[in-house]
ChimeraX commands (.cxc) that place a marker at each C-alpha (Angstrom):
marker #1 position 78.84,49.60,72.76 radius 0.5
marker #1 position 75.95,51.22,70.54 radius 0.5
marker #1 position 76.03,54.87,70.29 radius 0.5
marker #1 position 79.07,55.35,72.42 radius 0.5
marker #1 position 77.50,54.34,75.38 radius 0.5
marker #1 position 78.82,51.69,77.66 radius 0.5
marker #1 position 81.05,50.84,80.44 radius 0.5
marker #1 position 83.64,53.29,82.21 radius 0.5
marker #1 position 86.30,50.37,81.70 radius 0.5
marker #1 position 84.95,49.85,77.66 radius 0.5
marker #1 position 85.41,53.64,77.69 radius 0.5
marker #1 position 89.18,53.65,78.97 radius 0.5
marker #1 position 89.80,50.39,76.52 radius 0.5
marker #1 position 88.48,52.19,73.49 radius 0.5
marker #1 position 90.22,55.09,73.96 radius 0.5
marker #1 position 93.52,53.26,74.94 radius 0.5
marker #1 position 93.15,51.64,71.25 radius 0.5
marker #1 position 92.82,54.98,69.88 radius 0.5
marker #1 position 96.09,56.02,71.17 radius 0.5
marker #1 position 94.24,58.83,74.16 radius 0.5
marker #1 position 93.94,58.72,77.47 radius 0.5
marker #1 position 97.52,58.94,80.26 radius 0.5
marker #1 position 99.07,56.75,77.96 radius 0.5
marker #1 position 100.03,59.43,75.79 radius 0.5
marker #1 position 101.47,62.10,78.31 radius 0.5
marker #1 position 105.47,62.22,77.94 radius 0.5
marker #1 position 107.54,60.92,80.63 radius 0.5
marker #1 position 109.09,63.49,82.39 radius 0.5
marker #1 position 112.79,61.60,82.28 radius 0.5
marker #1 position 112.18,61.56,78.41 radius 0.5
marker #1 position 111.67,65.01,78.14 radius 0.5
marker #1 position 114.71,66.15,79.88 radius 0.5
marker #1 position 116.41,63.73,78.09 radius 0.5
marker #1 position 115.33,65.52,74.49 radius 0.5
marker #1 position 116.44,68.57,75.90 radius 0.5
marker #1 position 119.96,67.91,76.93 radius 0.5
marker #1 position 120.53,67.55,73.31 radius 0.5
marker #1 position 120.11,70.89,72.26 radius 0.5
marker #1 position 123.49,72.92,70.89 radius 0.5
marker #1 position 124.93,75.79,73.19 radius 0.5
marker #1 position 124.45,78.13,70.61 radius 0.5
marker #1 position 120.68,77.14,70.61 radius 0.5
marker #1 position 120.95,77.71,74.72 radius 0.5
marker #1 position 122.68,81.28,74.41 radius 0.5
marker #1 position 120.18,82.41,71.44 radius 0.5
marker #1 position 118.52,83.68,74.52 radius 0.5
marker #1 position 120.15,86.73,76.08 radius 0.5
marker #1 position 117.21,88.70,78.03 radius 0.5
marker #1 position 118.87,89.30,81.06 radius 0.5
marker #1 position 120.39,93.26,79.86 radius 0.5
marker #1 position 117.03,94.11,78.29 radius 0.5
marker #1 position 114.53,93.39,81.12 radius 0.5
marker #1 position 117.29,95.05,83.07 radius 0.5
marker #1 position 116.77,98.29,81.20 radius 0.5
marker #1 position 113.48,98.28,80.95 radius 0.5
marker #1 position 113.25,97.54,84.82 radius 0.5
marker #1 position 115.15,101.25,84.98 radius 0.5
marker #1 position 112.96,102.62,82.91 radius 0.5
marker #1 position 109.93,101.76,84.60 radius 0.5
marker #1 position 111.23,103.43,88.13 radius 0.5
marker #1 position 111.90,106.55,86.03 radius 0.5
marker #1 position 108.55,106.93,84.99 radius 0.5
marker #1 position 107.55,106.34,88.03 radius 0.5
marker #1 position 109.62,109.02,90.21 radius 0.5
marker #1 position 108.53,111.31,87.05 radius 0.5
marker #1 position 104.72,110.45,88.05 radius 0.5
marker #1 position 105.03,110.86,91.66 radius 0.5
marker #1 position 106.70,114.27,90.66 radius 0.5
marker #1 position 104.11,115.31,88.59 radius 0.5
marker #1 position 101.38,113.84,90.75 radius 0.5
marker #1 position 102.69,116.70,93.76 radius 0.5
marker #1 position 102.72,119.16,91.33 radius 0.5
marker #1 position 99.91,118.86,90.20 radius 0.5
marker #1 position 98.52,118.60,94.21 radius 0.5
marker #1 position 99.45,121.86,94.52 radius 0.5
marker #1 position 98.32,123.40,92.10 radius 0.5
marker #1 position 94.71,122.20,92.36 radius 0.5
marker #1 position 95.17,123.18,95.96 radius 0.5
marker #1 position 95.95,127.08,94.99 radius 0.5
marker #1 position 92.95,126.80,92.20 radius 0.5
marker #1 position 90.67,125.69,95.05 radius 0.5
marker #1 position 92.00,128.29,97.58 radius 0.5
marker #1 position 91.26,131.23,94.81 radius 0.5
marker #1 position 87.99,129.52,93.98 radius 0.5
marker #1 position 86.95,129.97,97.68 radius 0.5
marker #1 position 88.12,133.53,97.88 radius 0.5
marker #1 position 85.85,133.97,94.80 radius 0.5
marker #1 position 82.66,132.48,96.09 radius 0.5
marker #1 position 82.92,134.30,99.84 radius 0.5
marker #1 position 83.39,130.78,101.24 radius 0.5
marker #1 position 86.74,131.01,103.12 radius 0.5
marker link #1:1,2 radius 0.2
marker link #1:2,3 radius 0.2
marker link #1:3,4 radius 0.2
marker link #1:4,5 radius 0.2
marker link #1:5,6 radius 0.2
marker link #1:6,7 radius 0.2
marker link #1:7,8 radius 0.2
marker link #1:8,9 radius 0.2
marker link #1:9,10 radius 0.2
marker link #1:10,11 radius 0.2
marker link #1:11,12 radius 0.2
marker link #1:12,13 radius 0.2
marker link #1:13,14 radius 0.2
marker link #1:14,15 radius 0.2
marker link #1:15,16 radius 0.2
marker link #1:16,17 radius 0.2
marker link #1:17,18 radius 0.2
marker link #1:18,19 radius 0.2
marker link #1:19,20 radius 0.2
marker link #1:20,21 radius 0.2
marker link #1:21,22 radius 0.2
marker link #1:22,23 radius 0.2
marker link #1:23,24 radius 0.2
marker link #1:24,25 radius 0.2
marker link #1:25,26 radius 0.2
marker link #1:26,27 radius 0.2
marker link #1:27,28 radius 0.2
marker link #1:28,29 radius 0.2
marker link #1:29,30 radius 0.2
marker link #1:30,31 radius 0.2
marker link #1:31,32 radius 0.2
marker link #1:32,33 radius 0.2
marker link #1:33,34 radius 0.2
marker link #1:34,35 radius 0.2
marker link #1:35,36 radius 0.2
marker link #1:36,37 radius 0.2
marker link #1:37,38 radius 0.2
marker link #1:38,39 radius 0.2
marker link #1:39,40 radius 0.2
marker link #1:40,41 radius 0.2
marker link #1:41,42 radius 0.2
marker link #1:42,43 radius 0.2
marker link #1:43,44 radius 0.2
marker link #1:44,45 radius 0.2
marker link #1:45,46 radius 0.2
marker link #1:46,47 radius 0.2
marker link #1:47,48 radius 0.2
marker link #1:48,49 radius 0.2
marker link #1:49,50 radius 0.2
marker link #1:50,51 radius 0.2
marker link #1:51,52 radius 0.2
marker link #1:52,53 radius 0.2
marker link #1:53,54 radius 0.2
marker link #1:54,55 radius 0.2
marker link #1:55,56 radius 0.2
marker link #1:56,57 radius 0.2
marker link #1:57,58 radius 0.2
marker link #1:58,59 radius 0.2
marker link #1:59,60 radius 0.2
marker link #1:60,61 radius 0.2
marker link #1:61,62 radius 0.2
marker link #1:62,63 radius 0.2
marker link #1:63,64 radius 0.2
marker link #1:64,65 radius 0.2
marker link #1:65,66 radius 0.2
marker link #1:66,67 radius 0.2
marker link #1:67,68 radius 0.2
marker link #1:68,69 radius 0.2
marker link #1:69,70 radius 0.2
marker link #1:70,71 radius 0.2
marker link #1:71,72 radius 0.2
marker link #1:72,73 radius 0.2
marker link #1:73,74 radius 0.2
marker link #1:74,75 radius 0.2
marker link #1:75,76 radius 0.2
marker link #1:76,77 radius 0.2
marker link #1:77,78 radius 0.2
marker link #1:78,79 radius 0.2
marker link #1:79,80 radius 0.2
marker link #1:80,81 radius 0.2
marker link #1:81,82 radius 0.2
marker link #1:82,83 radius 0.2
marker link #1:83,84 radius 0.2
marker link #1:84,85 radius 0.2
marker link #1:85,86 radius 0.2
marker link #1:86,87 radius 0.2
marker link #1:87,88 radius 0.2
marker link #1:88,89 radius 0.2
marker link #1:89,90 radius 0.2
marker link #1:90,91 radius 0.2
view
């Protein structure tokens, strides 16, 4: 194999020596297995159920406010254009 040219299956083999390739993906069962080790204080650390929660409320808030605002706001660009017309002789 001169200048990293060769084979598909001299490929795999060199690359199998140098520890890459599928060999090196974790098996699932170990994984789980590493994980069921872990403390219950380090499973608790994690409490983010109360503030998505809150910000959840927050967000419809600000929304209602917008949809508020976004009437008001209707209306009152109605009126200016109503005047407006008046102004110009167009209505």
């Amino acid at each position: 194999m001169v200048g990293g040219k060769g084979t598909p299956e001299e490929c795999l083999e060199v690359g199998r020596r140098r520890g890459l390739g599928r060999d090196r993906r974790e098996d699932p069962a170990k994984k789980a297995a590493k994980g069921a080790g872990k403390t219950s204080a380090q499973k608790q650390a994690t409490p983010v159920a109360a503030p998505v929660l809150d910000d959840i409320t927050d967000l419809l808030q600000l929304e209602d406010e917008n949809a508020r605002l976004r009437k008001t706001l209707a209306e009152k660009l109605r009126a200016e254009n109503a005047d407006l017309r008046k102004r110009l002789g167009l209505a």
